[in-house]
DONU-831865 format. One record per residue: x, z, y of N, C-alpha, C, CB in turn. Coordinates in Angstrom, 3 decimals. Glycine has a CB too. Layout:
<recs>
rec nx->X	nz->Z	ny->Y	cax->X	caz->Z	cay->Y	cx->X	cz->Z	cy->Y	cbx->X	cbz->Z	cby->Y
...
</recs>
This chain:
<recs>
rec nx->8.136	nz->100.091	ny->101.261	cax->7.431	caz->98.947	cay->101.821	cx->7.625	cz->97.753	cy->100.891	cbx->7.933	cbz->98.625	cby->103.261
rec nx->6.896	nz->96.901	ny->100.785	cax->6.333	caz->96.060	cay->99.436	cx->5.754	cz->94.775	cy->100.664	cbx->4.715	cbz->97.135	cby->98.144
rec nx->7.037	nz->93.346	ny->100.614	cax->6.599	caz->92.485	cay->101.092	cx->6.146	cz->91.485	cy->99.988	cbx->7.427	cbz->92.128	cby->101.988
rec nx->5.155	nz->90.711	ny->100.315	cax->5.158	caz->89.656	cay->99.566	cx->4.649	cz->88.187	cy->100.408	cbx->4.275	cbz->90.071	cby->98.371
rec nx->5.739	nz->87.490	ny->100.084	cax->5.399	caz->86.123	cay->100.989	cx->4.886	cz->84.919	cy->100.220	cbx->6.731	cbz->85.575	cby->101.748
rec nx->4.524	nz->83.802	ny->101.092	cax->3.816	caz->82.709	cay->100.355	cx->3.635	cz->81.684	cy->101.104	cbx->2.595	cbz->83.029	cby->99.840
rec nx->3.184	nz->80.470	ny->100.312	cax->2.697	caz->79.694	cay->101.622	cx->4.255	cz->78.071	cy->101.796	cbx->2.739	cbz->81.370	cby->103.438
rec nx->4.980	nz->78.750	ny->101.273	cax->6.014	caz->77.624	cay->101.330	cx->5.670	cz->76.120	cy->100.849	cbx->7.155	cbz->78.075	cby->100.490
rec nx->6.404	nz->75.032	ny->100.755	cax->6.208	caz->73.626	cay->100.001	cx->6.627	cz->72.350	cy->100.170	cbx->5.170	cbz->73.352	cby->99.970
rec nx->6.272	nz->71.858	ny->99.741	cax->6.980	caz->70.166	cay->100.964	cx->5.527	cz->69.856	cy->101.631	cbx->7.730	cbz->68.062	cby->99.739
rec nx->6.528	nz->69.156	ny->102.429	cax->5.819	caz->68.203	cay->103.734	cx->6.647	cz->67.633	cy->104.654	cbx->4.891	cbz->68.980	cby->104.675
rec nx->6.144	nz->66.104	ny->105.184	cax->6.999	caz->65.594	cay->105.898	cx->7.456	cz->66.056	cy->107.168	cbx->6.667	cbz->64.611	cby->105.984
rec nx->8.096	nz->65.191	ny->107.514	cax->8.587	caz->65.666	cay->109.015	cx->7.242	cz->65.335	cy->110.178	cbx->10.205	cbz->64.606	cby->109.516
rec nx->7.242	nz->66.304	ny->110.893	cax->6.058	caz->66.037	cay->111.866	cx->4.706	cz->67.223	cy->111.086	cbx->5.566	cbz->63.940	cby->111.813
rec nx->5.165	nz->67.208	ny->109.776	cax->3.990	caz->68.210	cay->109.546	cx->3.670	cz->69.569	cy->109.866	cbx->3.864	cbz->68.307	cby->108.498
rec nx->3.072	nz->70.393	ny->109.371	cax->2.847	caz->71.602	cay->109.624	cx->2.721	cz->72.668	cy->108.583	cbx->1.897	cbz->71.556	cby->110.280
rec nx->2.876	nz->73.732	ny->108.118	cax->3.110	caz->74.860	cay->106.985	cx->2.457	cz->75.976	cy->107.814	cbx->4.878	cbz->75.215	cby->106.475
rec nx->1.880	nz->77.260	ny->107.140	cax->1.742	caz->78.745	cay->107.719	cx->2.051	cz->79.327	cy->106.483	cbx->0.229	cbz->79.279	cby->108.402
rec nx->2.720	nz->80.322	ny->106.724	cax->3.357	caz->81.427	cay->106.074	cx->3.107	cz->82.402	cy->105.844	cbx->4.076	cbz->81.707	cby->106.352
rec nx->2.728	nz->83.106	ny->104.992	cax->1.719	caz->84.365	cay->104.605	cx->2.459	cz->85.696	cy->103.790	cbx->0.448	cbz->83.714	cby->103.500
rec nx->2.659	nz->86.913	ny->104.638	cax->3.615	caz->87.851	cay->104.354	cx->2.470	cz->89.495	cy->104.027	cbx->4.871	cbz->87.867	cby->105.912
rec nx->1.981	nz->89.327	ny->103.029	cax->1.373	caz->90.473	cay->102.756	cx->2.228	cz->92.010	cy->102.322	cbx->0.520	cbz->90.003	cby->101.720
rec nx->2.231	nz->92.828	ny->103.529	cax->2.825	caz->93.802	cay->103.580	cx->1.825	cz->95.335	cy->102.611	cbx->3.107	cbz->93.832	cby->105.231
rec nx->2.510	nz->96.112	ny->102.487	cax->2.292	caz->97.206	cay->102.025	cx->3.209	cz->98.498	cy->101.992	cbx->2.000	cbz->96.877	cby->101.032
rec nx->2.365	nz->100.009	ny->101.942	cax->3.480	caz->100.802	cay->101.837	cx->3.323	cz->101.346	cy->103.105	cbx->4.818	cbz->100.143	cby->101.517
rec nx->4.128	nz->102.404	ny->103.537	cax->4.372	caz->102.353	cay->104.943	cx->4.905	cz->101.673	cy->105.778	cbx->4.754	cbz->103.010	cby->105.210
rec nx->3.967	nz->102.832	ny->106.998	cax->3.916	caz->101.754	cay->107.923	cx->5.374	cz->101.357	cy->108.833	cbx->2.743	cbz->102.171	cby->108.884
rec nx->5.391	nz->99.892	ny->109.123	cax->6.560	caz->99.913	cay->109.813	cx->6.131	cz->99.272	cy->111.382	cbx->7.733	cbz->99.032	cby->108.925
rec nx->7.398	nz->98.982	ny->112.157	cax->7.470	caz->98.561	cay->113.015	cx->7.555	cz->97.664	cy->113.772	cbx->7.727	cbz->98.818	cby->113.075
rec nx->8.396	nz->96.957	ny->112.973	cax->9.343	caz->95.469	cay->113.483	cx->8.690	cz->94.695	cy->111.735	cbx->11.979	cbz->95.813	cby->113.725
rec nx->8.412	nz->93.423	ny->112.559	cax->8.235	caz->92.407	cay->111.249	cx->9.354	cz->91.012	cy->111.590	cbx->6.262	cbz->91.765	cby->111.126
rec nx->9.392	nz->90.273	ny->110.479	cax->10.226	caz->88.868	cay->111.176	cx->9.976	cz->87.763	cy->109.922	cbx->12.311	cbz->89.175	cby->111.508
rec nx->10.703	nz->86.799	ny->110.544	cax->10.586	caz->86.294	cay->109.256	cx->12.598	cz->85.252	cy->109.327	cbx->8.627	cbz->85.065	cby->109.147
rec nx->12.996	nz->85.290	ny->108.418	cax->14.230	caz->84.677	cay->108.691	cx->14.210	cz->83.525	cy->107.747	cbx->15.462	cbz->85.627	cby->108.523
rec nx->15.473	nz->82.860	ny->107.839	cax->15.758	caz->81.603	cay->106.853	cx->17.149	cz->81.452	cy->106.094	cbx->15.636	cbz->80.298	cby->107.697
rec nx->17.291	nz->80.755	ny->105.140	cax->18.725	caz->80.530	cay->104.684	cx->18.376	cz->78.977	cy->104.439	cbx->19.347	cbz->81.539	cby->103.214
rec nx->19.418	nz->78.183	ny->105.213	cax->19.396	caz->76.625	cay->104.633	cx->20.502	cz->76.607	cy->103.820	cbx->19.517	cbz->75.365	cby->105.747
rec nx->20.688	nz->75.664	ny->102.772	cax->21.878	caz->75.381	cay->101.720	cx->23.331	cz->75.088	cy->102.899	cbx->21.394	cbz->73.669	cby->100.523
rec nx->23.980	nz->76.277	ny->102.235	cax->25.098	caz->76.181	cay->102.768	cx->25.457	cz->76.764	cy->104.211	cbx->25.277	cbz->74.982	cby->102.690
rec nx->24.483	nz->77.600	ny->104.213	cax->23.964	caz->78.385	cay->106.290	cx->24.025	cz->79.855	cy->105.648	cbx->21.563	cbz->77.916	cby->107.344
rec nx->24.353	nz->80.626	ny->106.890	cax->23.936	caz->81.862	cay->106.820	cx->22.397	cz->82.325	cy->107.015	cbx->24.691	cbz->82.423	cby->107.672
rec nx->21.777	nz->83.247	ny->106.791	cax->20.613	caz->83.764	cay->106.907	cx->20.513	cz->83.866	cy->108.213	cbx->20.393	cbz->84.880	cby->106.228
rec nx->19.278	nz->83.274	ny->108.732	cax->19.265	caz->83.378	cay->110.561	cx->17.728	cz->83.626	cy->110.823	cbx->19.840	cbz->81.666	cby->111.549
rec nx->17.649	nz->84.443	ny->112.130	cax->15.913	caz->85.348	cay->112.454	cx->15.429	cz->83.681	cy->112.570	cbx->15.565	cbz->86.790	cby->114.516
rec nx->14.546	nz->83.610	ny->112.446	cax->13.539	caz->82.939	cay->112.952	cx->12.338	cz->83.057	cy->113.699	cbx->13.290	cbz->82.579	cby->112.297
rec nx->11.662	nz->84.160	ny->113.819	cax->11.350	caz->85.023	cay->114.615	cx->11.042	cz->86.146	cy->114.200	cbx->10.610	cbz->84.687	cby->115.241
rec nx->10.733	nz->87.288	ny->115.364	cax->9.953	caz->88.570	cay->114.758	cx->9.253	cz->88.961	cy->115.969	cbx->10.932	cbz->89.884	cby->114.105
rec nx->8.791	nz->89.977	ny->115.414	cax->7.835	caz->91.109	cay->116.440	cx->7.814	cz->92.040	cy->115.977	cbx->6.440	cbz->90.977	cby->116.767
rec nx->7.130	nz->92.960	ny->117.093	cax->6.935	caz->94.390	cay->116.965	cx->5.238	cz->94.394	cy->116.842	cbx->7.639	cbz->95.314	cby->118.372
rec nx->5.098	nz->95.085	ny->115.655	cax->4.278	caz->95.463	cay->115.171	cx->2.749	cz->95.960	cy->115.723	cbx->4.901	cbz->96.104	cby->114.696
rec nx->3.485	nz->96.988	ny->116.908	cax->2.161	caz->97.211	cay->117.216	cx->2.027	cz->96.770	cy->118.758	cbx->1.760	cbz->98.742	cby->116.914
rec nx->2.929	nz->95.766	ny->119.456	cax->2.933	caz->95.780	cay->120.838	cx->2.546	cz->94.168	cy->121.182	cbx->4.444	cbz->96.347	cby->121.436
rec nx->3.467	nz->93.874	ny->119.781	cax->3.416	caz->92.043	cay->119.722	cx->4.186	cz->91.316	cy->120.682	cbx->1.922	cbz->91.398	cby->120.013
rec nx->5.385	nz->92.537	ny->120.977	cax->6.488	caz->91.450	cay->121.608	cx->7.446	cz->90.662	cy->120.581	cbx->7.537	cbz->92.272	cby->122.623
rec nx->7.216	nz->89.214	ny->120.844	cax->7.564	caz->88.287	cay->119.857	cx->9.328	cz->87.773	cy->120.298	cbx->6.274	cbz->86.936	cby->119.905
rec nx->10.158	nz->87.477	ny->119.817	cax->11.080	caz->86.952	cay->119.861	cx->11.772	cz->85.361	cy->118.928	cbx->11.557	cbz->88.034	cby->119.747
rec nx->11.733	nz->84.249	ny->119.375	cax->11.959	caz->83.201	cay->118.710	cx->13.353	cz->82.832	cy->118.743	cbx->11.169	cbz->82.261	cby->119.116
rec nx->13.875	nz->82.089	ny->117.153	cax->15.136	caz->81.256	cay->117.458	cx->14.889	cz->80.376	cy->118.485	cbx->15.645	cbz->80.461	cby->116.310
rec nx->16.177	nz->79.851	ny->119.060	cax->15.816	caz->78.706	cay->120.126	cx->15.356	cz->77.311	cy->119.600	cbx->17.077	cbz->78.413	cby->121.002
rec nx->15.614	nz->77.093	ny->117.713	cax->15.315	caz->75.991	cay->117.203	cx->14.232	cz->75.993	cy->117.305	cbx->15.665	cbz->75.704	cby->116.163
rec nx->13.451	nz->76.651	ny->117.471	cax->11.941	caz->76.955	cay->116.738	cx->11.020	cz->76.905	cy->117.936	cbx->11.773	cbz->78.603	cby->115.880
rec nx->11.164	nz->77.256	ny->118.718	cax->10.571	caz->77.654	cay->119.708	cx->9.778	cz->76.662	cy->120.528	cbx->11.424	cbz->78.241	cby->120.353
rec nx->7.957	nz->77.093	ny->120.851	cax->7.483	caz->75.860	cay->120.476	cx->7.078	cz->75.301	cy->119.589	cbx->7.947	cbz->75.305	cby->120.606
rec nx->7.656	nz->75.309	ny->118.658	cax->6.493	caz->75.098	cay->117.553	cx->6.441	cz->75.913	cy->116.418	cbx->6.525	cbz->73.802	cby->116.981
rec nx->6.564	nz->76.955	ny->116.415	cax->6.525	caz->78.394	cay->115.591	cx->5.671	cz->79.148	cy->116.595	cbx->8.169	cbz->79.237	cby->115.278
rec nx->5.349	nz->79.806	ny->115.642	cax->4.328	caz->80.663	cay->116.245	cx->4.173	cz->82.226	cy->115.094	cbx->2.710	cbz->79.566	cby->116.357
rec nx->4.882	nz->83.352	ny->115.502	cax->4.755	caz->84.794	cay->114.579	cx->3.413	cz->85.166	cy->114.938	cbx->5.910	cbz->86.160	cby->114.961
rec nx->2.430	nz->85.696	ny->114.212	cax->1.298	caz->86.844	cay->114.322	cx->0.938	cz->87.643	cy->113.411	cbx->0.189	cbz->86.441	cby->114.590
rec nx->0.462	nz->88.455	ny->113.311	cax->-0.169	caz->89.513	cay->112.516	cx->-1.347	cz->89.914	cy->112.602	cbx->0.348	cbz->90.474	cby->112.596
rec nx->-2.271	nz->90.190	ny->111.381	cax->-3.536	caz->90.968	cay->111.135	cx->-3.426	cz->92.268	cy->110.724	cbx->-4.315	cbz->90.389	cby->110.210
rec nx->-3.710	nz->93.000	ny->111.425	cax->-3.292	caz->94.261	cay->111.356	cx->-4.465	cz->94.584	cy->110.281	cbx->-3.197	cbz->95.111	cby->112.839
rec nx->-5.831	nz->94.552	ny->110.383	cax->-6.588	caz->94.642	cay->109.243	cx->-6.252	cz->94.428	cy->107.798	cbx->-7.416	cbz->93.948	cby->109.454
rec nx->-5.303	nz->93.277	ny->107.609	cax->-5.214	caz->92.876	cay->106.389	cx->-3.946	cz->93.008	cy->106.279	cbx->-5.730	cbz->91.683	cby->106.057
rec nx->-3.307	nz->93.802	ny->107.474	cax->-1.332	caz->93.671	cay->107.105	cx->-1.004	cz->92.987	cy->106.535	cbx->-0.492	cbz->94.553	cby->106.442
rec nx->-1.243	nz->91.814	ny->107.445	cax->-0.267	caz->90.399	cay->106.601	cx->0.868	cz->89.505	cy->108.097	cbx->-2.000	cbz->88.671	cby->105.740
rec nx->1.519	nz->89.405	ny->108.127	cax->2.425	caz->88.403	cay->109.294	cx->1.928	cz->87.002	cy->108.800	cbx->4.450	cbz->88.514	cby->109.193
rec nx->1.960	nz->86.138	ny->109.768	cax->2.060	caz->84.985	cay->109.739	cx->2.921	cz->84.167	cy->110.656	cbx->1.021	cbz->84.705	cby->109.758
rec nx->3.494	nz->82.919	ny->110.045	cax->4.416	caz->82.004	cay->110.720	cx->3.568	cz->80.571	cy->110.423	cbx->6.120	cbz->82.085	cby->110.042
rec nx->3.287	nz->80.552	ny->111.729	cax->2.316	caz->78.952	cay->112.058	cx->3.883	cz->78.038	cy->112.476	cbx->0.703	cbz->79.074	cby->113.997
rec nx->4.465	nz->77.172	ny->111.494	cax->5.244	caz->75.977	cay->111.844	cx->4.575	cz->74.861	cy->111.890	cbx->6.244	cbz->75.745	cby->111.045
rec nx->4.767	nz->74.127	ny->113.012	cax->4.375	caz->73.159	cay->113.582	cx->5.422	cz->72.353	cy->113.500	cbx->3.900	cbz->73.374	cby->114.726
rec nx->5.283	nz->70.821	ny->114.143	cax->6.347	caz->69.704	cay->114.308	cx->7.287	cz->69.944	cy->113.278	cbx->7.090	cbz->69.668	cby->115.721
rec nx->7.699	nz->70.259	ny->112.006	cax->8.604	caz->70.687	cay->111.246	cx->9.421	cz->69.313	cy->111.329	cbx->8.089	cbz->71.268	cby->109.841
rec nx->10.900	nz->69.613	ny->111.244	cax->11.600	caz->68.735	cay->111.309	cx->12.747	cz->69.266	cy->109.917	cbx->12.069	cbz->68.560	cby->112.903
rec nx->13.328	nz->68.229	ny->109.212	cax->14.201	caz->68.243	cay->108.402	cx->15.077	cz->69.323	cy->108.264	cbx->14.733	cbz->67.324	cby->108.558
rec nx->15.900	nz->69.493	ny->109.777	cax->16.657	caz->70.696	cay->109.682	cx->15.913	cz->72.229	cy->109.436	cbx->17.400	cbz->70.700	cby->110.959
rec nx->14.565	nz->72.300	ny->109.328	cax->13.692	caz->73.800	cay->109.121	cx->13.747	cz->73.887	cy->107.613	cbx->11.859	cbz->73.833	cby->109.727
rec nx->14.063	nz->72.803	ny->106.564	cax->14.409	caz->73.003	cay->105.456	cx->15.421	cz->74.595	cy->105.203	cbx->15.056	cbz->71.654	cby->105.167
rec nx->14.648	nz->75.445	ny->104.242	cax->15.362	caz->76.485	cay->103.727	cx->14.141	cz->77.453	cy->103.157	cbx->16.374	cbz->77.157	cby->104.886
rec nx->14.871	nz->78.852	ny->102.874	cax->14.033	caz->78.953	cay->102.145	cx->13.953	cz->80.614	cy->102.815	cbx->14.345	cbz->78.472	cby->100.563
rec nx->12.613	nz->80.894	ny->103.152	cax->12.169	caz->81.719	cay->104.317	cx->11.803	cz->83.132	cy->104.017	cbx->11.013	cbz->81.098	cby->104.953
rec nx->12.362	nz->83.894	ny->104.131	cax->12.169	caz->85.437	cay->103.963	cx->11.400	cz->86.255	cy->104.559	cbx->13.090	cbz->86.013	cby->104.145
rec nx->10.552	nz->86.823	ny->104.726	cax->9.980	caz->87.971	cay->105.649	cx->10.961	cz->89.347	cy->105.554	cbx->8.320	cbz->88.375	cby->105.109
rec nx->10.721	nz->89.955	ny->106.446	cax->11.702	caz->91.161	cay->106.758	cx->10.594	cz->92.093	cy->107.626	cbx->13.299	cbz->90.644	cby->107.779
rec nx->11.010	nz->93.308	ny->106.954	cax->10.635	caz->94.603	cay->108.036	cx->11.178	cz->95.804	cy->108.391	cbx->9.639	cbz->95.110	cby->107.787
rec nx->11.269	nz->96.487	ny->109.362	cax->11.746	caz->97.591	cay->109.992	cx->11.463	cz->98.659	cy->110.145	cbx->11.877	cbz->97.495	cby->110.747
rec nx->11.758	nz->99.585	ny->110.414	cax->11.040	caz->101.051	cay->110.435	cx->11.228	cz->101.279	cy->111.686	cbx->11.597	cbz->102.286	cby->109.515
rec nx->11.802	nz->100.715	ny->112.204	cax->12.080	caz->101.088	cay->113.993	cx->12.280	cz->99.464	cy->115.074	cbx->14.057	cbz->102.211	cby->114.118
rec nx->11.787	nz->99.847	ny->116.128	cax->11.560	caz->98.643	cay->117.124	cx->12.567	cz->98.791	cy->118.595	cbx->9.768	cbz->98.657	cby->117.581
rec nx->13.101	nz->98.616	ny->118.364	cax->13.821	caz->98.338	cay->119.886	cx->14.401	cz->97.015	cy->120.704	cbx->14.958	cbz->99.066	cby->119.846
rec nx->14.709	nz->96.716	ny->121.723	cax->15.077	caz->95.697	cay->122.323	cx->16.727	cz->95.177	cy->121.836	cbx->14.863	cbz->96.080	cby->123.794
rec nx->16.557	nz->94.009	ny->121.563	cax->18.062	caz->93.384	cay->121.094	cx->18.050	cz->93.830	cy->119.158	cbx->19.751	cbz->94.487	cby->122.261
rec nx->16.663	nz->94.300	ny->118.834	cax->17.046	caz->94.623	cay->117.022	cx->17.666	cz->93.549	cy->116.536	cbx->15.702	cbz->94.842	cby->115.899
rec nx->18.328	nz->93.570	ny->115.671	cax->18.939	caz->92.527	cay->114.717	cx->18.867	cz->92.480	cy->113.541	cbx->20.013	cbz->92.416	cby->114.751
rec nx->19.247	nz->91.662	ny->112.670	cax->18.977	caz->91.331	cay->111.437	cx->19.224	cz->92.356	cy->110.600	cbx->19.588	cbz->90.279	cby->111.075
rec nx->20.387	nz->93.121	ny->110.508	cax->20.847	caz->94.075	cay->109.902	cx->19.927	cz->95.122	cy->109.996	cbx->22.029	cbz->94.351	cby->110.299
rec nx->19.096	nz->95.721	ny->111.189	cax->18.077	caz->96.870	cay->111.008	cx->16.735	cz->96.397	cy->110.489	cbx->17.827	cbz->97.611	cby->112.366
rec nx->16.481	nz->95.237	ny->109.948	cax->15.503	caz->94.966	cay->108.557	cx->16.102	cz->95.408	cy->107.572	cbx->15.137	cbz->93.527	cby->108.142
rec nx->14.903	nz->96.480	ny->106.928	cax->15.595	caz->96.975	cay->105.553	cx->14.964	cz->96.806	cy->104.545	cbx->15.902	cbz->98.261	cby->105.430
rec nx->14.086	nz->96.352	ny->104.696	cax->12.463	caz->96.112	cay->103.713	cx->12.727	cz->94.527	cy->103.890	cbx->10.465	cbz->96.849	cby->104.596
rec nx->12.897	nz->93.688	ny->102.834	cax->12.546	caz->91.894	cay->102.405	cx->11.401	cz->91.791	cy->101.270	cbx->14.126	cbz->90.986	cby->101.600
rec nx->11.148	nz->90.774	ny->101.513	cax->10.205	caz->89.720	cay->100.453	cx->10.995	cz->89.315	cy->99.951	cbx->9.300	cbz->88.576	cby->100.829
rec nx->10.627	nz->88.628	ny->98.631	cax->11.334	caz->87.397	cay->98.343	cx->10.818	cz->86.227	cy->99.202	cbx->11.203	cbz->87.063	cby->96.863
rec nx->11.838	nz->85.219	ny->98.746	cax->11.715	caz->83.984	cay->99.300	cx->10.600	cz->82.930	cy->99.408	cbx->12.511	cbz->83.501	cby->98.828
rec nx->10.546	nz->82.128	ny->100.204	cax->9.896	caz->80.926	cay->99.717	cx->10.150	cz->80.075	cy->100.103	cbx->8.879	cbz->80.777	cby->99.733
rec nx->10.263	nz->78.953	ny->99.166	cax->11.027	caz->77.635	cay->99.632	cx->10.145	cz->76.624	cy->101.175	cbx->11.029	cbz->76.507	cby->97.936
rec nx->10.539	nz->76.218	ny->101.946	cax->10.081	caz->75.501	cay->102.393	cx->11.006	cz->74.065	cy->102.718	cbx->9.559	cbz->76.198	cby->103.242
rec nx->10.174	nz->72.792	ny->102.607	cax->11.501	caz->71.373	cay->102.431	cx->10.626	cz->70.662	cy->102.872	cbx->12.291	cbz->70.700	cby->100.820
rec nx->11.083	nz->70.099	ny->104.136	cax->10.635	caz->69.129	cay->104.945	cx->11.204	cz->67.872	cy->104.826	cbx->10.733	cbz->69.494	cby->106.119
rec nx->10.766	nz->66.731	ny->103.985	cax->11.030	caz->65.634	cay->103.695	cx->10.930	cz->64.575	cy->105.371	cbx->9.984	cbz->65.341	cby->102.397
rec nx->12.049	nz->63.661	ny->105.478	cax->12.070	caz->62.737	cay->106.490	cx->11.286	cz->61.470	cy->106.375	cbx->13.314	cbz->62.435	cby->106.690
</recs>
């Protein structure tokens, strides 16, 4: 599986970004997208299941994130809204080969690289 993400950049606080994760390869299950801020551990930011579209959000986020997918064009997307300073980091897509309730970070085995995203105050 072959992620490729995009879509990162600056913008102020209050603005808005979407995030563009063009997948390939086989097929998987579970998509997400996570973050690393300077000096943080890597944390979900959200994900879903692939083909059911049960979504799961951090509690930071929630509200103004938004996960979806085009299954036509196998791509994920992350609609951030209200971005605030602390969403600064730099944002990974992740995928799974298997979907279950409570998945965690560790059963993403398939990443993108990164992309920066920096929300100026």
């Amino acid at each position: 599986v072959q992620l490729q993400a995009s879509g990162g950049g600056l913008v102020q606080a209050g603005g808005s970004l979407r995030l563009s994760c063009a997948t390939s390869g086989r097929t998987v299950s579970g998509v997400g997208w996570f973050r690393r801020a300077p000096g943080k551990e890597r944390e979900l930011v959200a994900i879903m299941n692939w083909r059911g579209g049960t979504k799961t959000y951090a509690d930071s986020v929630k509200g103004r994130f938004t996960i979806s997918r085009d299954n036509l064009n196998n791509t994920v997307y992350l609609r951030m809204n209200s971005l605030k300073p602390e969403d600064t980091a730099v944002y990974y897509c992740a995928a799974s080969s298997t979907w279950f309730s409570g998945i965690k970070e560790r059963d993403f085995t398939y990443w993108g690289q990164g992309t920066q995203v920096t929300v100026s105050s």
